[in-house]
One Martini backbone bead per residue (centre of mass of N, CA, C, O) as a GRO file, in nm:
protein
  286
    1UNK     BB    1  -1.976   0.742  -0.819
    2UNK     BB    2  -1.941   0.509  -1.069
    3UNK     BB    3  -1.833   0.217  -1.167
    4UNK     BB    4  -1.733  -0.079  -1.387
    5UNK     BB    5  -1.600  -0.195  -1.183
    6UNK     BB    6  -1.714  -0.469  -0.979
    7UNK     BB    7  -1.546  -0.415  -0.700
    8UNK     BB    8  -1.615  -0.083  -0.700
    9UNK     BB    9  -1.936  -0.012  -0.815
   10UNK     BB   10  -2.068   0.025  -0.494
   11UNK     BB   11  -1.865   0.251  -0.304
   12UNK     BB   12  -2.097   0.495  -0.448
   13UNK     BB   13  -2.367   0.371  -0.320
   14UNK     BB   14  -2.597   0.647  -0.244
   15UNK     BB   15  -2.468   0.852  -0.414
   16UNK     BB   16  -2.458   1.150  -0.513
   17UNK     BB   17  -2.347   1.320  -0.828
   18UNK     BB   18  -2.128   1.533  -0.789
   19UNK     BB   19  -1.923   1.784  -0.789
   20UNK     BB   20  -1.656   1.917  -0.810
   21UNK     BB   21  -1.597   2.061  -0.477
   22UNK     BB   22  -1.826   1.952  -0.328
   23UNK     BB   23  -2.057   1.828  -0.150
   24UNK     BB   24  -2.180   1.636  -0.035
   25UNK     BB   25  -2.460   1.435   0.143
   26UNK     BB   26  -2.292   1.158   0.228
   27UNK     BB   27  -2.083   1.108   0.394
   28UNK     BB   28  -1.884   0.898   0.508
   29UNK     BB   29  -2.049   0.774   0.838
   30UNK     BB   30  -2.329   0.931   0.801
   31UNK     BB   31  -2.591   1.015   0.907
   32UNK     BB   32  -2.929   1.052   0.800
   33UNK     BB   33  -2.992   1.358   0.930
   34UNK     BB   34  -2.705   1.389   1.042
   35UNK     BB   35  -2.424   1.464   1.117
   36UNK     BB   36  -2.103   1.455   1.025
   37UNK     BB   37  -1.851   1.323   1.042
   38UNK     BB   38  -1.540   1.326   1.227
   39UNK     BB   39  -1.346   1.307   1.033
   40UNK     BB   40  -1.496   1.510   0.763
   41UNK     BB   41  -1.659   1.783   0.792
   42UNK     BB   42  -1.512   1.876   0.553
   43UNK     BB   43  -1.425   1.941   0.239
   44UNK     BB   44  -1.123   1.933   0.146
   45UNK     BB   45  -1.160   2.026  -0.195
   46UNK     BB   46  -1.273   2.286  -0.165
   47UNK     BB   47  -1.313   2.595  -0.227
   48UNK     BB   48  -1.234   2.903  -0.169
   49UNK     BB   49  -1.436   3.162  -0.055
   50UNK     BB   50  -1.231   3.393  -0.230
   51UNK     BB   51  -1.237   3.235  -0.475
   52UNK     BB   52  -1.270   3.280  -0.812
   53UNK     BB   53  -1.388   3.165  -1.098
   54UNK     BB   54  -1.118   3.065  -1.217
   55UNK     BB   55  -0.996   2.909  -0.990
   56UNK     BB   56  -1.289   2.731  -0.897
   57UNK     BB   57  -1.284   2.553  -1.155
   58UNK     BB   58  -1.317   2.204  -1.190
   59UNK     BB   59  -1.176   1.987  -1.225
   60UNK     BB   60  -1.172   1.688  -1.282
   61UNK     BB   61  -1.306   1.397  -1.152
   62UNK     BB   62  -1.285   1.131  -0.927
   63UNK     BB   63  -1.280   0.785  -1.048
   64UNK     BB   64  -1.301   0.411  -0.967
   65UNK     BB   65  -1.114   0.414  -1.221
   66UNK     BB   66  -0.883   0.580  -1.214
   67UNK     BB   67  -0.774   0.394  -1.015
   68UNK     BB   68  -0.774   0.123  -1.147
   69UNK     BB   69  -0.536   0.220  -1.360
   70UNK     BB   70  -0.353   0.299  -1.213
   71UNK     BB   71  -0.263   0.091  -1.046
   72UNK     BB   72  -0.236  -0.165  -1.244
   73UNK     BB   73   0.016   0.020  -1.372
   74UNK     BB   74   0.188   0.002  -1.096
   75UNK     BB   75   0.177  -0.325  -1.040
   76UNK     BB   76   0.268  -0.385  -1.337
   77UNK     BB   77   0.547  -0.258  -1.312
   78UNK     BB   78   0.646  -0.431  -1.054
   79UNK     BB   79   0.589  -0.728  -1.220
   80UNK     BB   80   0.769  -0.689  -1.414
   81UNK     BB   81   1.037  -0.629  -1.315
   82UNK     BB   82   1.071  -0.875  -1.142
   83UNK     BB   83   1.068  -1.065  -1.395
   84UNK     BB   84   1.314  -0.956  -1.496
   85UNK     BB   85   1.499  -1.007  -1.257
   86UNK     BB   86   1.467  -1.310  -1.266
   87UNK     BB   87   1.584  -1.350  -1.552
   88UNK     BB   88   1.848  -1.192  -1.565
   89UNK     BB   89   1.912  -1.220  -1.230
   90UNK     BB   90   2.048  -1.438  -1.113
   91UNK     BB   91   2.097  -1.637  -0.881
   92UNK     BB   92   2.443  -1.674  -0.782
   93UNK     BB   93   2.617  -1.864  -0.534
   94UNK     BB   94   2.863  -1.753  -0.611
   95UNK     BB   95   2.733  -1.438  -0.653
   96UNK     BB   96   2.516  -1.345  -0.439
   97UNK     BB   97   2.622  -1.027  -0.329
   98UNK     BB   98   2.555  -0.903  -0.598
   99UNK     BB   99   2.264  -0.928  -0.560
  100UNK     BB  100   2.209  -0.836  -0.305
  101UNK     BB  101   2.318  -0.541  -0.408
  102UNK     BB  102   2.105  -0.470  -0.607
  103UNK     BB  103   1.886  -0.475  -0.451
  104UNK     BB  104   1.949  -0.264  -0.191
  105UNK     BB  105   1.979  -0.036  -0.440
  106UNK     BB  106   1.676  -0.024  -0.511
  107UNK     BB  107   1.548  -0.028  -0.248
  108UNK     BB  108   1.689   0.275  -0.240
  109UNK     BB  109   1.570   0.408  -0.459
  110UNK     BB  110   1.300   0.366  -0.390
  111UNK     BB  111   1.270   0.517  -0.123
  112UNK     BB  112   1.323   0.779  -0.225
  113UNK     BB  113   1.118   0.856  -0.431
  114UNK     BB  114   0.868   0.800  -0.198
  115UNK     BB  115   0.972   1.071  -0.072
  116UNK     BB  116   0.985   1.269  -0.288
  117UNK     BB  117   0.632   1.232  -0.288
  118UNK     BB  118   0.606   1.282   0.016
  119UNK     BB  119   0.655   1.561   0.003
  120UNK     BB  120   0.481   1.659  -0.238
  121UNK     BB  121   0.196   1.770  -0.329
  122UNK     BB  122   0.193   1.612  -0.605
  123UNK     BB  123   0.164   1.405  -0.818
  124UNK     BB  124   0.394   1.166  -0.997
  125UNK     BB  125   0.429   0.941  -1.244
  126UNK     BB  126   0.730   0.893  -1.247
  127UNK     BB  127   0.787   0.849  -0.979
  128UNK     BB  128   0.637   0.644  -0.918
  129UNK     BB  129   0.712   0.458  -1.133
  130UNK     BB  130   1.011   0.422  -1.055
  131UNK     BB  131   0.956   0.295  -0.789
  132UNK     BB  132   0.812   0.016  -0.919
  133UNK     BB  133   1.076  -0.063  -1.056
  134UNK     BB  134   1.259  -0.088  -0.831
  135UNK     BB  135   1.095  -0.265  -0.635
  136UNK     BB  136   1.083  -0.473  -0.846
  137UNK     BB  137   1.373  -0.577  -0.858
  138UNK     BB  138   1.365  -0.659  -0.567
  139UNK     BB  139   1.188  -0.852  -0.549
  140UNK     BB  140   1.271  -1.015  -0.766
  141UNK     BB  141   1.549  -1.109  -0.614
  142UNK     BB  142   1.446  -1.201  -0.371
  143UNK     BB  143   1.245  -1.428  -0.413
  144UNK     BB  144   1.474  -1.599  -0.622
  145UNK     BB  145   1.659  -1.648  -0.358
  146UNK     BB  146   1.424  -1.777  -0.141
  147UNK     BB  147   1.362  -2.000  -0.363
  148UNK     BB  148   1.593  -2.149  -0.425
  149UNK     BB  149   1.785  -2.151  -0.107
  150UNK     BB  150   1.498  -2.191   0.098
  151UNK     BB  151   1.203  -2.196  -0.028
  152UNK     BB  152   1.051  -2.350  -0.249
  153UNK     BB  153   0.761  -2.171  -0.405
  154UNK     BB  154   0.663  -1.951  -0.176
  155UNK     BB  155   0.603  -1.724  -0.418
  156UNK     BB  156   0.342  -1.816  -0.468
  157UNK     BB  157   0.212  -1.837  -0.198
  158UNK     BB  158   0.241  -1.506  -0.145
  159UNK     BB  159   0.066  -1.405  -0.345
  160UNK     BB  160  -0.164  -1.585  -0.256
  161UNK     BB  161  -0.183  -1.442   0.022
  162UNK     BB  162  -0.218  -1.133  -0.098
  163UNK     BB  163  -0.482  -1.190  -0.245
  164UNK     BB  164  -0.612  -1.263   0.050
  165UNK     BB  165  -0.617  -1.035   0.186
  166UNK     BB  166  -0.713  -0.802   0.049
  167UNK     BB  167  -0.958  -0.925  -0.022
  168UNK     BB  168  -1.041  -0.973   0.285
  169UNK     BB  169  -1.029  -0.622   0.360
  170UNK     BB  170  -1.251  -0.565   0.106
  171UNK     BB  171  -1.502  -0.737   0.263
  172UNK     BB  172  -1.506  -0.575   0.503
  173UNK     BB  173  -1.488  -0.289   0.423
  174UNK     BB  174  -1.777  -0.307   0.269
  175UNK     BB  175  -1.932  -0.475   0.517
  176UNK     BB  176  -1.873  -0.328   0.747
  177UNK     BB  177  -1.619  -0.445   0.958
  178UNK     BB  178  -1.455  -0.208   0.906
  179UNK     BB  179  -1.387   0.096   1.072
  180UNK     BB  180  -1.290   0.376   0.973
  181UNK     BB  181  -1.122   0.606   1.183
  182UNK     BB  182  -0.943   0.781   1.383
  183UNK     BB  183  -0.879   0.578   1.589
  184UNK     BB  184  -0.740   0.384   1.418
  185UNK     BB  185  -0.539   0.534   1.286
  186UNK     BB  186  -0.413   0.573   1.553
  187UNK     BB  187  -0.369   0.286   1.605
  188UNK     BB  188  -0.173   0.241   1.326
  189UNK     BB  189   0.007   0.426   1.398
  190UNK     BB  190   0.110   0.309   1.668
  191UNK     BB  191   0.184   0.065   1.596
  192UNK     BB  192   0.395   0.148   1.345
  193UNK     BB  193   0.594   0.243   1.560
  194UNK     BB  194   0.653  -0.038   1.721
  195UNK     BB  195   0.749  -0.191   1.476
  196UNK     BB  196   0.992  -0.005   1.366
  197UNK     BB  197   1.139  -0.002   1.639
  198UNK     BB  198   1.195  -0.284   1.643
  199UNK     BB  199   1.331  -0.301   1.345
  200UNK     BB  200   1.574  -0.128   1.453
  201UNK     BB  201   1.666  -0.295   1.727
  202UNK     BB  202   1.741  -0.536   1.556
  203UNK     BB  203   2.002  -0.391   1.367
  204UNK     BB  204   2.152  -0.290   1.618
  205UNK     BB  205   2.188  -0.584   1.738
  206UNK     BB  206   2.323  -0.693   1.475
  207UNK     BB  207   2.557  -0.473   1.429
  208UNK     BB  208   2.639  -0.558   1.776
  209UNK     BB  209   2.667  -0.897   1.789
  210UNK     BB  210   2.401  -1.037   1.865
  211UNK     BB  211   2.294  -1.187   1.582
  212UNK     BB  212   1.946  -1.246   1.566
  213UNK     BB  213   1.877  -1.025   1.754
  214UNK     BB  214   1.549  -1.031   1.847
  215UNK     BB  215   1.429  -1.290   1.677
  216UNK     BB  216   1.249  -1.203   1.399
  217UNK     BB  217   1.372  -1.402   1.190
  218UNK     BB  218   1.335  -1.647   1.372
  219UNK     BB  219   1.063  -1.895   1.443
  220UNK     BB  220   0.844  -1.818   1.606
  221UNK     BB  221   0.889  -1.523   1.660
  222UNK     BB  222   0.923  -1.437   1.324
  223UNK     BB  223   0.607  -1.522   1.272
  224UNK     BB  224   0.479  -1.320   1.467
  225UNK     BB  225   0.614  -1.086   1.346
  226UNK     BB  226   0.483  -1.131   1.073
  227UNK     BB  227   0.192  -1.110   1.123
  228UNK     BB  228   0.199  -0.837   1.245
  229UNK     BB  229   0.254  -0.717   0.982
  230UNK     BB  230  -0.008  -0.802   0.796
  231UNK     BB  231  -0.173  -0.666   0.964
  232UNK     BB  232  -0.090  -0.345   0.959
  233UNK     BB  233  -0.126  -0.407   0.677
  234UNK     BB  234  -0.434  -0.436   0.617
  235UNK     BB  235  -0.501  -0.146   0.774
  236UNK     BB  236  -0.398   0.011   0.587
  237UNK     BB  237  -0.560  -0.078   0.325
  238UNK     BB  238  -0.803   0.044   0.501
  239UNK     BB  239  -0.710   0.324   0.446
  240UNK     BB  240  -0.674   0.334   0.158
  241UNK     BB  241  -1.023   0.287   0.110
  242UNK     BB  242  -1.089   0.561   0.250
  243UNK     BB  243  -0.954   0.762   0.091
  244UNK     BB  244  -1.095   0.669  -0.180
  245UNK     BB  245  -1.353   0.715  -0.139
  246UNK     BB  246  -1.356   1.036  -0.035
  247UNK     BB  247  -1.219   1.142  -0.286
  248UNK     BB  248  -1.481   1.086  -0.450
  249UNK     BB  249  -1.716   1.166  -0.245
  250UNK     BB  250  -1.554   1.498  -0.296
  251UNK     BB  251  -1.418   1.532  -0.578
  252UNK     BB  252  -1.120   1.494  -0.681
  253UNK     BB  253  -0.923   1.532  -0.838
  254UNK     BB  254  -0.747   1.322  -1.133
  255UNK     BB  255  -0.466   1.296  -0.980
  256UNK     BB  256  -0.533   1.122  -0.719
  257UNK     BB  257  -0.485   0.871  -0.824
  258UNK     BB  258  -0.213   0.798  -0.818
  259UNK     BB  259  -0.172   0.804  -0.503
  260UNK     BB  260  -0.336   0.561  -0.477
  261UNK     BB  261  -0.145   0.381  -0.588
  262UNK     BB  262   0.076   0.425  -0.446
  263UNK     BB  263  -0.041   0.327  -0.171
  264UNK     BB  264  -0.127   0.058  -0.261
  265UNK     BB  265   0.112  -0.050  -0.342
  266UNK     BB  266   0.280  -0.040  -0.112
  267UNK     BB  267   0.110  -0.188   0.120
  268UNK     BB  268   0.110  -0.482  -0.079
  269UNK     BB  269   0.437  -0.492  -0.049
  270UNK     BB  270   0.421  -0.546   0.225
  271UNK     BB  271   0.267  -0.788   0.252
  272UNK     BB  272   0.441  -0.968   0.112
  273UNK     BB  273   0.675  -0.947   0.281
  274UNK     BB  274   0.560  -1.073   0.510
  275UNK     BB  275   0.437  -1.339   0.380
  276UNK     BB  276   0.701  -1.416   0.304
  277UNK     BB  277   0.819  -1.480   0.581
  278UNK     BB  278   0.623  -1.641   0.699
  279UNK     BB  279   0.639  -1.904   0.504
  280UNK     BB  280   0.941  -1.917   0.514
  281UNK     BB  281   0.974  -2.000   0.817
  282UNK     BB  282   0.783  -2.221   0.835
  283UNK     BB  283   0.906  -2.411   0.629
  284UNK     BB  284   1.186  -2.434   0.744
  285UNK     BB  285   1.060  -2.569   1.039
  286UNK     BB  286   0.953  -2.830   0.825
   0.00000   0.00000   0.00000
């Protein structure tokens, strides 16, 4: 399946269009004449072999159209809303405590939402969008804060380091420069948990009077935990674009763009924030 997106164009390019449903001819990652991937041997979105044909009736199938509407839709939502919140929400020096208690209450209604999403078997349009706009005003009040009182500019710097980041990790995922596997995923998720744990031991450390806990956010050491974020963040991206990928030449459903957005979105969210992380700390420094 073929996009009109100049970016995306090319991802299903050699896939003969199959219907939903259907099993490709030569999924992601399989030698053509040889067994299929390790990753997915069955299509996960096919029919079940008992069922009816009124059942197995095939809906709209995903194609990278879709995903590119959906995602800009929601990277839109988390953009317009930072900006509002950076226009509405002025942080001041007075009352910075209401400003960052606001961020935190955005913050934490988006993790509920993305929560409840990741619950549900279907995407909800609604909880989406609902997580990218309180998202988005936590984003706009922290970089808001960031560049006000800590370092001018580097919020421009953040978003330009954020699509330096992703450019690259599509040009390599493009290029099979990096072979998306389960072992990688298996890489990726124990990576993810070594980070998560350490970021937890962090403010363990910090809410029983350690000082600046485990030393990740100031210093050379938060540069590297900052950049250790970053890669991470690029892993998840590339596993983002394998999901992506494999959803279209399976056929999967049209409402599964959404999803693709939705990881997309948190993905980039994650990245921005470790970039924003790295540059604010680098500057603080020189």
């Amino acid at each position: 399946m073929k996009s009109s997106n100049p970016v995306f164009s090319r991802w299903g390019a050699g896939r003969d269009d199959t219907p939903a449903g259907a099993h490709p001819r030569h999924p992601v990652g399989a030698t053509v004449g040889g067994p299929p991937a390790d990753d997915h041997p069955a299509n996960p979105y096919a029919p079940a072999a008992d069922a009816d044909a009124r059942t197995a009736a095939a809906p709209t199938a995903l194609t990278m159209d879709d995903v590119v509407v959906r995602t800009a839709t929601t990277l839109g939502t988390v953009v317009l809303t930072a900006v509002l919140s950076w226009i509405l929400l002025p942080v001041d020096a007075a009352d910075i405590g209401r400003s960052y208690g606001l961020a935190v209450g955005a913050a934490v209604v988006a993790f509920v939402l993305s929560l409840v999403q990741s619950l549900r078997r279907t995407p909800s349009p609604a909880l989406i969008l609902g997580y990218a706009a309180f998202e988005g005003v936590f984003l706009g009040v922290i970089s808001s804060a960031t560049s006000t009182y800590i370092a001018p500019g580097v919020v421009v710097q953040g978003v330009l380091g954020t699509f330096a980041v992703s450019a690259g990790v599509l040009i390599a995922y493009r290029m099979r420069w990096i072979r998306v596997t389960r072992r990688f995923a298996g890489f990726v998720a124990a990576a993810a948990t070594g980070f998560l744990l350490l970021l937890a031991a962090d403010l363990l450390f910090s809410a029983f009077g350690a000082g600046n806990g485990l030393g990740f956010h100031s210093g050379g050491l938060g540069i590297l935990f900052g950049v250790g974020g970053v890669l991470l963040g690029a892993a998840f991206l590339a596993l983002d674009f394998r999901r992506v990928e494999d959803a279209v030449a399976y056929g999967a459903p049209r409402e599964e763009a959404w999803l693709a957005a939705f990881g997309l979105t948190t993905t980039l969210v994650w990245i921005y924030l470790e970039v924003l992380q790295v540059l604010t700390l680098f500057n603080s420094d020189n």
